[in-house]
C-alpha positions in Angstrom: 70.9 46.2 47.2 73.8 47.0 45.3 75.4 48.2 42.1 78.1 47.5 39.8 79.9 49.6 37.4 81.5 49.2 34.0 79.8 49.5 30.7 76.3 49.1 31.8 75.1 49.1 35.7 73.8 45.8 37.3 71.7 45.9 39.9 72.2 43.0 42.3 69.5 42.4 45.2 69.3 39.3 47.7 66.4 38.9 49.8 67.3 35.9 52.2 65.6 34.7 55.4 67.9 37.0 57.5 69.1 40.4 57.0 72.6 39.5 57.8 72.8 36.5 55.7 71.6 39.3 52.6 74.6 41.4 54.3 77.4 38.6 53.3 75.8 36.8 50.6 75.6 40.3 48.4 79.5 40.9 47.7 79.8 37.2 47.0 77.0 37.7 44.1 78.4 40.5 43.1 82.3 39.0 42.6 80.2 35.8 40.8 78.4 38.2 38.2 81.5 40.5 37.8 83.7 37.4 37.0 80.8 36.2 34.9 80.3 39.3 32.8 76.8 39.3 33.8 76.6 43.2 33.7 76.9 43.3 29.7 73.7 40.4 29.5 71.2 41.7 32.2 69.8 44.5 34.2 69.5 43.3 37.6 70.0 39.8 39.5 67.9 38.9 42.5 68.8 35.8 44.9 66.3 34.8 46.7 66.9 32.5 49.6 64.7 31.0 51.8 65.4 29.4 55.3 63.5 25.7 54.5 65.8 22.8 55.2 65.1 22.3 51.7 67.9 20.0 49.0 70.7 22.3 47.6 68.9 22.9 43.9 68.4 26.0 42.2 66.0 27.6 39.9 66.6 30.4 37.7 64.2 32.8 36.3 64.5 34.9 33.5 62.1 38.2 33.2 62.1 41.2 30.5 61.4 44.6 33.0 59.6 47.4 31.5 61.7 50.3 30.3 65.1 47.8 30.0 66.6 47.0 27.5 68.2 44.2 29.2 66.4 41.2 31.6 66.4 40.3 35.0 67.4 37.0 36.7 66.0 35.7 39.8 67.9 32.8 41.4 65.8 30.7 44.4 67.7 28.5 46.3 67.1 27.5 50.0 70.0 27.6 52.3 71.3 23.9 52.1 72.6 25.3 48.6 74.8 27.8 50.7 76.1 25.3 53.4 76.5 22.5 51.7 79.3 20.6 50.2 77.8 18.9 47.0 75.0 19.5 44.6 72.0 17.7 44.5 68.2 18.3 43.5 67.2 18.9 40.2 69.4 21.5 38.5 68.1 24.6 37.1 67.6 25.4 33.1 64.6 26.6 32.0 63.2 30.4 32.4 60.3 29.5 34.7 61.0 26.9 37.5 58.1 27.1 40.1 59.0 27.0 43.5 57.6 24.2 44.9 58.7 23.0 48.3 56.8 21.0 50.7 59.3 20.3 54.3 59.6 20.0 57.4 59.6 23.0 60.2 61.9 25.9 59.0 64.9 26.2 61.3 66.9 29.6 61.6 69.8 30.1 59.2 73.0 32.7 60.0 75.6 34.4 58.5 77.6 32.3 60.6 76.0 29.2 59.3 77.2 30.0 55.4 80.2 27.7 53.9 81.7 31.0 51.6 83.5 28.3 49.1 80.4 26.2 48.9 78.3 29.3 48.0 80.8 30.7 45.8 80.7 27.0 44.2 76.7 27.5 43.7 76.6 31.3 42.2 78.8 30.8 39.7 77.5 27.2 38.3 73.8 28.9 38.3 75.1 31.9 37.3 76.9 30.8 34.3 73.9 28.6 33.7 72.1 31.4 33.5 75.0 33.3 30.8 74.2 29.8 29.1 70.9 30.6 28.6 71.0 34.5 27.8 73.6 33.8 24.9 71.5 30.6 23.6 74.4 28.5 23.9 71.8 26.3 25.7 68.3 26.1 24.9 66.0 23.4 26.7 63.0 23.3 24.7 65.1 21.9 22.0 66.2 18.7 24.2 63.4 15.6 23.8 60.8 15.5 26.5 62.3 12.0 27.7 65.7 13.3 28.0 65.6 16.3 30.1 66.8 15.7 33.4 69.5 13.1 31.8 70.7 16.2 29.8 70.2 18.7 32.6 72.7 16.3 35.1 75.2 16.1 32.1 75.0 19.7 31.5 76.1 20.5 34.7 79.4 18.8 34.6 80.4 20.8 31.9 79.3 24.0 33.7 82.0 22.7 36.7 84.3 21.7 33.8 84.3 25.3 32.0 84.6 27.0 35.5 87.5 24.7 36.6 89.5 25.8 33.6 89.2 29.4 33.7 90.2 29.3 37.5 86.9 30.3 38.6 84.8 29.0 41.8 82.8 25.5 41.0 82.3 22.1 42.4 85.3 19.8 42.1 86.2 16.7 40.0 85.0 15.0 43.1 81.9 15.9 43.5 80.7 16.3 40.1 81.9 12.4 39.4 80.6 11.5 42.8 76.9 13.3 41.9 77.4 11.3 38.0 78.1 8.0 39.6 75.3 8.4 42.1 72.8 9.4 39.3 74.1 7.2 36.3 74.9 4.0 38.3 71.6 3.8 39.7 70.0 4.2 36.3 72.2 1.0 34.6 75.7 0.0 35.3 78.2 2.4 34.2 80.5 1.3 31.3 84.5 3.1 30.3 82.8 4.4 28.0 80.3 6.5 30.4 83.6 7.5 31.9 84.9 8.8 29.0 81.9 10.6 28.2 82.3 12.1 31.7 86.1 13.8 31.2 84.9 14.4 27.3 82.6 16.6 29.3 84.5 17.8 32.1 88.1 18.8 30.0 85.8 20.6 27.1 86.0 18.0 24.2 82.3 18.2 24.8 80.9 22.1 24.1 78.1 22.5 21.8 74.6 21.8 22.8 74.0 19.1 20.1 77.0 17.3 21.0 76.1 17.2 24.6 73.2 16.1 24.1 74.6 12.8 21.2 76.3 12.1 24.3 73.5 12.0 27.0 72.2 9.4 24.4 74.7 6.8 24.9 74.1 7.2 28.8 71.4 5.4 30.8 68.0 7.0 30.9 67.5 8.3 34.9 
């Protein structure tokens, strides 16, 4: 456990498969929420991590705790998400994804085994997810039933997109076109026009939540 200072105190926790996987994943939360302003928006942030050869998703819950005046946020995430090199699963957005895993034999994770930039990459796309959220700037039980995971996938590009700019750790062009090509093309062929709704979304022309989501109607359903 640990705590940062500044205007309010944040409590940051990891609980993770192996105590010396907690030991070097808790700075690295802790530079993620501090570069984040995370401290002004909640109480305490928990990441949970748990040793199943599970995909590299994340869920994020969000919790009012008795006598705070401010939340806390739990992020799951099994260790793929850690050691990695590109997202995958179905992204976090909601206040109460359940963890739900069904895999194979769990095998032992290390310190040794963590990819720093990769989960550097993953705290700070949930994390600002989770800013996202806390400020209403996005707010999922507004987005049509049909379209939720079409918007969720879009969503996260401009997460990567905003990070990207301000100099902050993320997943790369790259990857975030390589994820959208995997997704979209499947779905229908991909036009210019889905391109250019990609870099509208990745350079910021895209912001607000209701323009997002005009967009992820002119892409194919997935």
């Amino acid at each position: 456990m640990s705590t940062m200072g500044g205007s309010y105190t944040l409590v940051l926790t990891c609980r993770c498969c192996a105590q010396d996987l907690s030991d070097v994943l808790l700075p690295l939360l802790g530079t993620a929420a501090r570069n984040l302003g995370l401290e002004e928006l909640l109480a305490e942030v928990v990441l949970c991590v748990d040793d199943l050869p599970a995909d590299d998703a994340g869920w994020l819950r969000i919790d009012s705790v008795a006598e705070r005046t401010r939340p806390r946020l739990t992020l799951y995430c099994g260790c793929a998400a850690l050691t990695a090199c590109s997202p995958g699963g179905p992204p976090a957005g909601t206040e109460a994804y359940v963890w739900e895993l069904t895999a194979p034999e769990p095998t032992a994770v290390e310190a040794a085994d963590l990819d720093e930039g990769t989960a550097l990459a993953f705290l700070h796309h949930q994390l600002l997810l989770a800013r996202d959220l806390l400020r209403r700037e996005l707010e999922p039980q507004v987005v049509p039933a049909g379209l939720t995971e079409t918007f969720a996938a879009v969503w996260d590009v401009t997460l990567d997109g905003r990070l990207d700019r301000e100099g902050l750790p993320g997943y790369t062009l790259e990857t975030r076109r390589a994820r959208f090509s995997n997704l979209f093309s499947s779905a229908s062929v991909l036009m210019p026009h889905h391109w250019q709704i990609f870099q509208s979304l990745w350079e910021g022309g895209l912001v607000s939540q209701s323009d997002v989501l005009a967009a992820v109607r002119q892409l194919p359903r997935l």
